[in-house]
N, C-alpha and C positions, 0 to 999 in steps of 0.2 A: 619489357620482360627480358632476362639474361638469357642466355643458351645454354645456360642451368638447367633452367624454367622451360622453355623451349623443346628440351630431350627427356624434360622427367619420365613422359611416357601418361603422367596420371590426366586422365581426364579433365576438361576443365569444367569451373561450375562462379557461375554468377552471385554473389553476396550481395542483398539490401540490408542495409543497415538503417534501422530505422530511428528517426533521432525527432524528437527527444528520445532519451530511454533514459532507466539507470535513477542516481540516486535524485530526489525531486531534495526541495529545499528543508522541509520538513525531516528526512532524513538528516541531511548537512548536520541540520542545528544540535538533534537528539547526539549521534554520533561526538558531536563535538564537546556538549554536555558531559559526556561520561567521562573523556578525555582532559577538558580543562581540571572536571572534580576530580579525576586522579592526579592531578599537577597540584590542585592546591590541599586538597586533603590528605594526598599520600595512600597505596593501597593498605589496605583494602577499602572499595567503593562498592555498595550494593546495588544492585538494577532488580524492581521488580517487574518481573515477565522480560521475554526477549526486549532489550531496547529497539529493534526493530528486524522484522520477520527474514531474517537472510544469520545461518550459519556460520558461514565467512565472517560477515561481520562480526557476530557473535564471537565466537573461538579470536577472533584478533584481540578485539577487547580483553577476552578473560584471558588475555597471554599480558597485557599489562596491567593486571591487577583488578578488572571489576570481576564481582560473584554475582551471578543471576541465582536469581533466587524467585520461586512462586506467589510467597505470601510474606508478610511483611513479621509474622511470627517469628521467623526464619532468617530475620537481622540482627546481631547484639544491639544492646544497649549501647548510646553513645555513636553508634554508627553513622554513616552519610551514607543514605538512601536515594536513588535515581528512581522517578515512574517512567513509565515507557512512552514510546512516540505515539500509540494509540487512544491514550487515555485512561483514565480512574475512574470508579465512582468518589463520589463526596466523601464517602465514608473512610478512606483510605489513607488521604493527607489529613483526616481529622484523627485519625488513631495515631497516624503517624508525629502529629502532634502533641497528643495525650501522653503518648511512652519520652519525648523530650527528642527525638530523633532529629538529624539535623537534614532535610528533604529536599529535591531538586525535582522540579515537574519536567519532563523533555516531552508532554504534550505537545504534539503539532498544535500552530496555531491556529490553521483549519479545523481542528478537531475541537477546539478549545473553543473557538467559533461559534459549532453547533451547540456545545453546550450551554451557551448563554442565548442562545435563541430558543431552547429548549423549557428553559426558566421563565423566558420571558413569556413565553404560551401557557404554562401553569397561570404565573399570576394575572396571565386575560380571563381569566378563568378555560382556557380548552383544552379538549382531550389530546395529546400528539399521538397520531400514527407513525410510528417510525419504520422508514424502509431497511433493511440492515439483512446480516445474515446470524442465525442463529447460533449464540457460541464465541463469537468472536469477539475479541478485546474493545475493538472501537465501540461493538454495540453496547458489551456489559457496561464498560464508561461510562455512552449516555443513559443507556436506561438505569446508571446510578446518578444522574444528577437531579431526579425529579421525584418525589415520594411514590411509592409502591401504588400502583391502581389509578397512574394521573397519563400512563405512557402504553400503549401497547405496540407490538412488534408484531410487521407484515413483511412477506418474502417474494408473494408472488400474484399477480393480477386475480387467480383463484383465492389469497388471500385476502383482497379487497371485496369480494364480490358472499363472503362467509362472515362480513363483520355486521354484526347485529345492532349498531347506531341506528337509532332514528334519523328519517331523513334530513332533519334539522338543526342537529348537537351541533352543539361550538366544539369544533374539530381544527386539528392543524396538524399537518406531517414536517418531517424533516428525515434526512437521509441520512447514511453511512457515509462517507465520502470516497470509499474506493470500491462505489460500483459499479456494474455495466451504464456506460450512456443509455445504451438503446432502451434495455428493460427496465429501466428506472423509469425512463418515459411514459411506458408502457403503462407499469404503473402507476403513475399520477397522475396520468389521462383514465386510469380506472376510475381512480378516487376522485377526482374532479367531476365526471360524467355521476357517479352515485351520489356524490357530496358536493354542489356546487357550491357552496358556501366554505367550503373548507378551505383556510388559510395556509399558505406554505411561505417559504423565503422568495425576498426580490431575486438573489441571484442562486442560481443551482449548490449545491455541498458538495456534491462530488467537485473532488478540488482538481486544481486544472493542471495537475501534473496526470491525473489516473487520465482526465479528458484527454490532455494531449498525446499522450502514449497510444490510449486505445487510436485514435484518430490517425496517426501515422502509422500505424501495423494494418488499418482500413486502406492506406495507401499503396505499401509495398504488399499484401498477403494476396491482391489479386493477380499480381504478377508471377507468385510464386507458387513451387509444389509442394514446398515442408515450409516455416516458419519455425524455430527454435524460439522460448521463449526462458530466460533467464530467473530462477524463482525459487521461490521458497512454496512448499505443499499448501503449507498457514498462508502464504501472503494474499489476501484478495484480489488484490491490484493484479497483481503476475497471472492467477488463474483467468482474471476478466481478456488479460491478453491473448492467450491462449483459445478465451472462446471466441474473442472479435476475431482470430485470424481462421478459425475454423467456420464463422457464417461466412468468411469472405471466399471461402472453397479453398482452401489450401489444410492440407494435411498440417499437427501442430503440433511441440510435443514441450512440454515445459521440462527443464532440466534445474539442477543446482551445481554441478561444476561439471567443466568438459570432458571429465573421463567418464562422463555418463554415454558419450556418444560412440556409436559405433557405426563402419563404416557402412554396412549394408541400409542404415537408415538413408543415406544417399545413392540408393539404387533408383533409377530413372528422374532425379532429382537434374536441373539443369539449372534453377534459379533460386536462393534458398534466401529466408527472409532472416534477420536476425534482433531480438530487440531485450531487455531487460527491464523488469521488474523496478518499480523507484524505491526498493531497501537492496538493489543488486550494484556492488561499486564494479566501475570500469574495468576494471583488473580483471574480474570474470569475463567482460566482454573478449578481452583478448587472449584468454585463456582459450575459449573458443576457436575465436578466429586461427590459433596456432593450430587447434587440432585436427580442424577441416582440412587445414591445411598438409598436414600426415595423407589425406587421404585423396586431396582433389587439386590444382592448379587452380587458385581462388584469385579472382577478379574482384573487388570492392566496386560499391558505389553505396555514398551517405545520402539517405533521401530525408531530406529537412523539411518539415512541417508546421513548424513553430520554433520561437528562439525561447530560454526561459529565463529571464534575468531575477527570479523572486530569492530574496532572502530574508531572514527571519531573526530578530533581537534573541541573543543570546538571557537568560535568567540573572536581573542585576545583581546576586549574590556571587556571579563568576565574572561579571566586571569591575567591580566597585574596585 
């Protein structure tokens, strides 16, 4: 510390920084998607729905040339159309095909994942229960990959225990991928304990960037008296953070850029957690960290929990 630092006067205050955070692989790819197709198609490029739940990102984007757009009505003719990191129903690159449009999926591959496991329990003949949240992009996806009346959607352990299966249907669930660990659990020990027969995936869906994030905010939020939690309102993943650091007893508050913060949220605060969203890029993170900084004498420490080396094949029509 200088004798800058030393005489500021400002209080000092403890930073975790919790890591992983920030953008997971599936973001990377999407993100990069939109970017190579304005390189080789030239603006303008379509996205339908946010390419992935963060503002920031958003608005950069449409500062070089893509248009987000809701519904794919709402593309010219002739167009180059992006889907989003969440996922589509079937029906979407099939129209998108019909009209002659020229389409790029930036499906996470996890996402993309479920939905062929999803198929595959159709044609075992079973019912899927899917764990998900009501509304949201990843779920409309899958429950568009499977015909009408072959999938139903569950939120919450009361909702396993209201499902009217006979004790012995050919059943099989599959998840959201960016849900709580815990309550997922929770969950599918419902479903298991009613439905012992009921089929699920060898390996978990919740993908192991939401895992890893929650798991390290599990580490640093018992330390702490607030946690910040870097995020978009929509994004799943960022709200799940926000509630893993609030069972962990720390006060929590999700934000979307640092001039949300003000400094009385650090009244009696002496260790403060900090972590990001996987559709939040770095940039924000230190947006943050400068603004604490306006207010407190900030000490860092990166507390690392997992390394994450995963990347994901770019859509051969942007490498060819």
């Amino acid at each position: 510390m200088n004798a800058s630092c030393q005489t500021s006067g400002k209080p000092t205050l403890k930073l975790l920084l919790a890591a992983p955070r920030g953008f997971c692989a599936g973001v990377d790819r999407a993100i990069d998607i939109v970017e190579l197709a304005l390189e080789r198609y030239g603006a303008p490029v379509y996205v339908r729905h946010e390419i992935v739940h963060n503002r920031f990102v958003v608005d950069s984007l449409k500062a070089k040339g893509a248009v987000f757009v809701e519904e794919l009505d709402e593309v010219p003719d002739g167009a180059a159309v992006i889907f989003s990191a969440h996922g589509v129903p079937k029906s979407v690159p099939a129209d998108a095909t019909s009209r002659g449009l020229d389409w790029l999926d930036a499906t996470c591959p996890l996402v993309s994942k479920v939905h062929r496991q999803a198929e595959r329990q159709i044609e075992a003949g079973r019912h899927i229960l899917f764990i998900g949240h009501h509304g949201h992009p990843e779920v409309i996806g899958t429950l568009g990959q499977v015909p009408a009346g072959t999938i139903t959607l569950i939120e919450t352990v009361a909702d396993v225990a209201a499902l009217q299966f006979s004790g012995d249907a050919a059943l099989a669930f599959l998840t959201q991928t960016t849900l709580s660990v815990d309550d997922t659990a929770e969950v599918v020990a419902a479903l298991r304990a009613r439905f012992p027969q009921i089929v699920g995936p060898k390996a978990e869906d919740i993908c192991y960037a939401t895992s890893n994030r929650q798991a390290a905010v599990k580490t640093i939020a018992p330390q702490c008296q607030l946690v910040l939690v870097i995020g978009a309102p929509n994004s799943s993943n960022s709200l799940r953070l926000v509630e893993v650091a609030e069972r962990c007893g720390a006060a929590s508050r999700l934000i979307q850029r640092a001039s949300e913060i003000q400094a009385d949220w650090l009244d009696g605060v002496e260790v403060m957690g900090l972590t990001a969203g996987a559709s939040a890029p770095e940039e924000l993170v230190n947006e943050v960290i400068d603004r604490i900084s306006l207010f407190r004498e900030v000490t860092m420490e990166q507390v690392v929990t997992a390394e994450e080396k995963m990347v994901f094949k770019l859509p051969r029509q942007l490498v060819e």
